[in-house]
Structures are given as C-alpha cells and as structure tokens.
C-alpha positions in Angstrom: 0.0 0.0 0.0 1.9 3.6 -0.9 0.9 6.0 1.3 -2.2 7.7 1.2 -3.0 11.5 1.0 -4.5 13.0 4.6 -7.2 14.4 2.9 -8.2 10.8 1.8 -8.0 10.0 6.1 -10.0 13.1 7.4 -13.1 12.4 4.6 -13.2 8.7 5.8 -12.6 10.0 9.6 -15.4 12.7 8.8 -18.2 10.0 7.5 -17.0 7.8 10.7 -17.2 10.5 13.1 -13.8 10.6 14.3 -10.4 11.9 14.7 -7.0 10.8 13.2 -4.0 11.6 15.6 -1.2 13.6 14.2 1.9 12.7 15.6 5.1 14.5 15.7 8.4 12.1 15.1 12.3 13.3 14.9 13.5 9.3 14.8 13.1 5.6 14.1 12.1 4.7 17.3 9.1 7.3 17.7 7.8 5.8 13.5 8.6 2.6 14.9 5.9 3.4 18.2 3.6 4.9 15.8 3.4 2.5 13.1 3.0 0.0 15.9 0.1 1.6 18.2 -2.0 1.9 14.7 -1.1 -2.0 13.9 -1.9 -3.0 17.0 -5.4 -0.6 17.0 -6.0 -1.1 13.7 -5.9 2.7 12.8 -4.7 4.9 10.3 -2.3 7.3 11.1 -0.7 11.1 10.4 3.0 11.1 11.0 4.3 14.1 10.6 7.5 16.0 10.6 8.3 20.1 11.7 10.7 21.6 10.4 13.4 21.2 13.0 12.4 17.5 12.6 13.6 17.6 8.8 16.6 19.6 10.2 17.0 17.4 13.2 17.5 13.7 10.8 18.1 15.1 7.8 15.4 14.9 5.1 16.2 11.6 3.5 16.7 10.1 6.5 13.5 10.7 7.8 11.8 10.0 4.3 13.2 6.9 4.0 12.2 6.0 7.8 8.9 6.8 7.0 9.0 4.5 3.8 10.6 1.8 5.6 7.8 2.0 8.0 5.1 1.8 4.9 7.1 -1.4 3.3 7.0 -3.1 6.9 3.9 -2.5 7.4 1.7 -2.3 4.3 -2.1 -2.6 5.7 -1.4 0.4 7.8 -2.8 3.5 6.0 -0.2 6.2 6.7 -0.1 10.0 5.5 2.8 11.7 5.7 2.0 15.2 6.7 4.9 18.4 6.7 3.8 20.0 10.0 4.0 24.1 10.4 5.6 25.0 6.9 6.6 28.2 7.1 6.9 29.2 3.3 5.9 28.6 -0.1 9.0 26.7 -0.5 9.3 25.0 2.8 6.2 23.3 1.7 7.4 22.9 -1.9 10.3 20.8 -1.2 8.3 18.5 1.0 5.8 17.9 -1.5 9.3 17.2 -4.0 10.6 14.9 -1.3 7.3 13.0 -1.2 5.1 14.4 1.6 1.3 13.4 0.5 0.3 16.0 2.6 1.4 19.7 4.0 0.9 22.5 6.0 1.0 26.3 5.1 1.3 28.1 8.5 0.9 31.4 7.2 -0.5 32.8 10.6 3.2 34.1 11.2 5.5 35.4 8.8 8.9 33.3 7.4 10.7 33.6 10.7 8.1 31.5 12.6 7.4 33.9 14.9 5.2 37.2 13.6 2.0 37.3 13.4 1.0 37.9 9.3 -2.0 39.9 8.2 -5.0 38.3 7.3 -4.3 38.8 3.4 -0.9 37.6 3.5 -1.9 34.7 5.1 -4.6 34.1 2.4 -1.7 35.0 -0.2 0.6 32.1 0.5 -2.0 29.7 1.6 -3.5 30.1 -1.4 -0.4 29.7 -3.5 0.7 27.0 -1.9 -2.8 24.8 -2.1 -3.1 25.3 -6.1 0.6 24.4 -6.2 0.2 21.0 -4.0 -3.6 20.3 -5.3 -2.1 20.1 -8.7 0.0 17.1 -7.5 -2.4 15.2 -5.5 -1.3 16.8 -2.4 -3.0 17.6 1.3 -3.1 21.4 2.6 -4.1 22.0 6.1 -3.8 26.3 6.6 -4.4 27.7 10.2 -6.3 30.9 11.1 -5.6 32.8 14.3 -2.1 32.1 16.5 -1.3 29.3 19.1 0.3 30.6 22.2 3.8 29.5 22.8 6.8 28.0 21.0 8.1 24.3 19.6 11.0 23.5 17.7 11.8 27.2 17.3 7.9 27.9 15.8 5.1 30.0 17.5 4.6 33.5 18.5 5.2 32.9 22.1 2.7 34.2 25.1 -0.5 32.7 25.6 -3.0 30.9 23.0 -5.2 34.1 24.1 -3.7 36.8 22.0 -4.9 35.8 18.6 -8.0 33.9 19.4 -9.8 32.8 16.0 -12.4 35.3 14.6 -15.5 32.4 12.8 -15.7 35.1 10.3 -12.4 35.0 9.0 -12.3 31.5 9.2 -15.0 31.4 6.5 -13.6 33.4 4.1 -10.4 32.3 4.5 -11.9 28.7 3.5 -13.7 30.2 0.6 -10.0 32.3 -0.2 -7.9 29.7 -0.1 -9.9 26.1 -0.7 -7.4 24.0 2.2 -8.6 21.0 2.8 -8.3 21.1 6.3 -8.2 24.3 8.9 -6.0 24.7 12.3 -8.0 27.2 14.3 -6.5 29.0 18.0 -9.2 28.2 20.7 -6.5 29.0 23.5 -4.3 26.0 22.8 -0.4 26.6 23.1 2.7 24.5 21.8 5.0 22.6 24.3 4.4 20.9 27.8 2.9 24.5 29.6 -0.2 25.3 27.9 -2.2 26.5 31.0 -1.2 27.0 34.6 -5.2 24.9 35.7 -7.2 22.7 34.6 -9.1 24.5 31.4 -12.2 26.4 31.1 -14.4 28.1 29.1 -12.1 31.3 30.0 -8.8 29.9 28.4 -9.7 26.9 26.2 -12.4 28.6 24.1 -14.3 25.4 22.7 -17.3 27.8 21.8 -14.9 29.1 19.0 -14.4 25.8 17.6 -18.4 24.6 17.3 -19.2 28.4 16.1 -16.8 27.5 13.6 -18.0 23.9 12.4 -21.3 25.6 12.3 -20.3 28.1 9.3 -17.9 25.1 8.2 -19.6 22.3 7.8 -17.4 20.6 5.2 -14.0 21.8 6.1 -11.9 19.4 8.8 -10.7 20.9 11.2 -7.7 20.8 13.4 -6.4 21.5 17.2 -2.8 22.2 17.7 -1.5 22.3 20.7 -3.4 19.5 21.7 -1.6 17.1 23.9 -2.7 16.3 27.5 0.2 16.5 29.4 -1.4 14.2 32.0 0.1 14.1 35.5 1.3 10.6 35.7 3.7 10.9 32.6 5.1 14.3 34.7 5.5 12.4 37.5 7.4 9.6 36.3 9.8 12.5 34.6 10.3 14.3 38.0 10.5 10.7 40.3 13.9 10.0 38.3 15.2 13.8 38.5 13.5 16.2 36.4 12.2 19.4 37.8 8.7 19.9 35.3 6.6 22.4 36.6 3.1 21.6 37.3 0.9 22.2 34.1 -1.9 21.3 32.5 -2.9 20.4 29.0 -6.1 19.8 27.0 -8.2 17.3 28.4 -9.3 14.2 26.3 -12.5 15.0 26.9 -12.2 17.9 25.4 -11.1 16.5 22.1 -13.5 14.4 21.8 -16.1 17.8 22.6 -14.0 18.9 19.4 -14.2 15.7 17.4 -17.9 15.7 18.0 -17.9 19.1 16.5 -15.9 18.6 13.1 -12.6 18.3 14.7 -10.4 15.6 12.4 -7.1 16.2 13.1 -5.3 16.3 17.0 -1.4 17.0 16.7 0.2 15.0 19.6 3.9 15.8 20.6 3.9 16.6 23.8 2.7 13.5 25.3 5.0 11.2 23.4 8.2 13.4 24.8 6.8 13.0 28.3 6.3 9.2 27.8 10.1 8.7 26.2 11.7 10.8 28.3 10.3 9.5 31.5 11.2 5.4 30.5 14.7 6.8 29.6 15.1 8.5 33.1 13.9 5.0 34.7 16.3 3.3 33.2 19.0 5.5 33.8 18.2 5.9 37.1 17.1 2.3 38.2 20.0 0.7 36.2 22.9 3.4 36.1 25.5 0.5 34.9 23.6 0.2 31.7 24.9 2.3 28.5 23.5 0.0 25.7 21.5 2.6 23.7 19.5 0.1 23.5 18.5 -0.6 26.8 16.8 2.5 27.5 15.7 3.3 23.8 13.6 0.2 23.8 11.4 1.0 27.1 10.9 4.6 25.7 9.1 3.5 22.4 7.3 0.9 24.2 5.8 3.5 26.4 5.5 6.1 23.2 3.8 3.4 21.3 1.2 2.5 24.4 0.3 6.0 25.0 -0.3 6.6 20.9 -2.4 3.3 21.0 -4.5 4.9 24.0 -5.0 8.2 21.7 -6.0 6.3 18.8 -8.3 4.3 20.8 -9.7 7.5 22.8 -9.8 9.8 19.1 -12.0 6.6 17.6 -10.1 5.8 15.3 -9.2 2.6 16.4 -10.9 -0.2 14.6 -10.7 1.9 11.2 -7.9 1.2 9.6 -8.7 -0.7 6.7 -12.3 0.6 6.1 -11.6 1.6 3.1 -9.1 0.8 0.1 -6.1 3.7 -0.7 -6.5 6.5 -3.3 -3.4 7.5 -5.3 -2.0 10.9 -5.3 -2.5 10.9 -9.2 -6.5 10.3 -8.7 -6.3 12.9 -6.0 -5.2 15.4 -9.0 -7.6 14.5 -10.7 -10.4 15.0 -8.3 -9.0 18.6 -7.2 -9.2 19.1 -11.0 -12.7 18.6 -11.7 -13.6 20.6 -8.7 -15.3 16.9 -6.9 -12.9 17.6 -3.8 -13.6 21.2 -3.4 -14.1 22.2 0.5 -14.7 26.0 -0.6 -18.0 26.6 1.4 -19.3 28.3 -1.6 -19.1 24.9 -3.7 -19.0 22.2 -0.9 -23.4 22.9 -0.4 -23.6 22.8 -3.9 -22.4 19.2 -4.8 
C-alpha cells in the first residue's frame, strides 16, 4: 500500500465520526511506536515531521524511515503530513521529497514567529494549495495564532492573543480552498499550555463549534493538543526532572472537538513526556547500563502505548482498513474537476 493523501483519512474520519492523531516524530524509534500503536489498533495514522524535525535527521533520512515503515507494514494506511511549513518553499520541497500532505502556517511570517496579516496569510495559503492540489497533495492552513513555541515555531505568550475570529475562518476557506483548517481556541505548543485545569475562559471550545457551524465541510484541526497528563510528569520528575506543574487539553475535550468537526489532533507533547520519563527510569534504576539500547527500547514501548490509547480515545481505532487507498494521481484529478472542493461556496452545492 503507498501511502495515502490526509485528505483521503479526514473524509473517511469525517463519514466515521472521528479523529486521526497527528503525531510529531524526529526518529526511528518514535515511526517505529507509531506504526506499531496503529497496527496494534487497527488505525490509520498522520506522521508528521516540523521543520526542526527535517533539520534534526536530515530529510532523507526521515523519508526513508517513514517508507521503511510503509514497506514493513503495508495494511497500515499512513499520511505523511509536513507540519507548520513556514513558506511557499518550505512546503514545496516536502511535496518534492514526497510528503502526501502539508501544511502552510501562514498565521506568522517566514521567521516563525510574527504574526502575518489576514491577506498575507490568504496570499501564501492560497499559492501553496493550487501548487500542492495540482499534485495530489493535502493542505491544512491555520487561522488565528497558538500561544507559545516548539521546535523554534510560535509567536510565544498565551494561546489568548490571537483567538480565531469564525468570520475570517469562513472566508479564508472560501480564499484559499485548504482541505483542512487549524483554528487558535486558546491552545499553546510545548508541555505549559495552562497553569489549571481549562475552562471556558482559556480553552475557548465555543470558538471551535461556532466555527463547524459556518464550516460544515472543512476538517478541522487543534494544535496544541496534547494532555500532558500528571502521571507521565511524574514519572519525569520521580527520576530527576524538575517539570513544573501544568496542564494540558483534556481528552474530553477533544473528543467535545471531534464531535464538532474536529479531524485532526497534533500530539507531541505526550509522546516526549512518555520517552523521556522510561529513559530516566532506566537511567536511574539501572545506572550501569549504557546500551542505547536498553533505555531506547522502554521509551518507544511506552510512546507506542500511549499513541495506542489516543487512537483508541480519538475513535479511530478499529478503522484502519475501512476503506481501500486512493493515489495521489486520482487525488489530482479530483481537485481538478472541482469533486474535492471544500470552498463553502461549492462544498453545499455538490
């Protein structure tokens, strides 16, 4: 099975009613906890790679990881998404490589980090979705600003500053025709999204189902959207760290999201917290031990358990061969003659 477009995932996801994890990897061992959570769930799956991913392992190496993964494992549908492009280019070379699916974060400007106007963000998104629909290939644009920073990208402060305004969402849809839209309810990058448990005063969910209401037909997406529980801090700080008590967004309220038109939930956080806490066991419990090995192997076991617990608590566990791949070519073909148009404007009208 090649792998499949994302767009292909969210419209089965969206007909299913739920969500596809999107999960952040920099190694083999974090495909290799993936790949196996979705086997063993019998999901499909978004891995996706940042930029200081591609930087991190070197492009080919990370292509060819995710490759490796699809050969080993050819009934698992897998898209491989570029996460937070931050140009026209960025995204360009991904789709070269041979990324089935990307994202134009035009919310901020080429440095990652300033906020864009409203038409420059429609300006690159939209350049960038007629370049990769002509190719078969998945946009996802975003619409507001998350709070904080990961892997050098993000505007910093809280996911309150640049809260998503439903009208521009709309006609950014209709501007732009992405397939799928990343919207800022309050969410923030990295492990310190919000110093309580969230509310209605920082995690603005009434944003999001506003916004499935005028958007019917668009996926959506949270960023931002790992849960940080307290047992996987625990286990960090119990073998030396010093992580400061946090909270992130609570499954529950993902799956208030997914019931609303949510498709797509980026996970990075979580996985970090689950690798790095069985490597500090290990090194801890066991301080003769300097087989890589040794603690490498405990930290994608618990990666791949808690990705099998997302997939199972995002429903889309049980889905993964529900339906039979479609080739990027096809996909062309289908942005061609207008049948996989998301524009609210011509999504009603088929």
């Amino acid at each position: 099975m090649p792998l499949v477009t994302m767009r292909q995932l969210l419209d089965e996801a969206a007909k299913g009613g739920y969500g596809v994890g999107a999960f952040n990897v920099n190694d083999m061992e974090q495909i290799q906890a993936i790949v196996g959570a979705a086997k063993e769930t019998n999901s499909p799956v978004i891995i996706q790679a940042s930029r200081g991913a591609r930087k991190f392992a070197e492009d080919k190496y990370l292509f060819h990881l995710i490759l490796a993964a699809n050969e080993l494992h050819p009934d698992v549908m897998i898209a491989m998404h570029q996460d937070h492009g931050n140009s026209f280019e960025t995204c360009k070379s991904a789709i070269e490589l041979g990324f089935t699916s990307v994202m134009m974060d035009g919310s901020l400007k080429e440095d990652g980090k300033t906020p864009t106007t409203f038409e420059e963000n429609v300006e690159v998104t939209r350049k960038v979705v007629e370049y990769a629909h002509e190719r078969g290939v998945t946009v996802e644009g975003e619409i507001g600003v998350l709070g904080g920073v990961e892997d050098g990208h993000g505007a910093g402060g809280t996911g309150l500053e640049h809260i998503t305004d439903p009208d521009q969402a709309v006609e950014f849809a209709e501007r732009t025709g992405v397939d799928a839209l990343a919207i800022a309810i309050g969410t923030s990058h990295g492990a310190y999204k919000f110093n309580k448990k969230p509310d209605g005063s920082v995690l603005k969910m009434d944003v999001l189902i506003e916004i499935h209401k005028r958007l019917p037909h668009t996926h959506l997406v949270m960023h931002g959207s790992s849960s940080v529980p307290k047992e996987l801090q625990d286990i960090v700080n119990q073998y030396g760290g010093h992580l400061k008590p946090t909270w992130g967004v609570p499954v529950e309220e993902i799956q208030l999201g997914i019931r609303n038109g949510v498709r797509k939930i980026n996970v990075d956080t979580d996985n970090r917290l689950a690798m790095t806490g069985a490597i500090r066991k290990v090194f801890a419990e066991t301080p003769e031990k300097f087989d890589p090995r040794d603690y490498l192997a405990p930290a994608r076991e618990a990666m791949k358990k808690l990705v099998a617990q997302r997939m199972t608590q995002f429903g889309q566990a049980g889905h993964g061969k529900d339906y039979t791949p479609i080739s990027i070519a096809e996909m062309a073909k289908g942005y061609a003659s207008g049948k996989l148009d998301t524009r609210p404007s011509m999504a009603g009208a088929r």
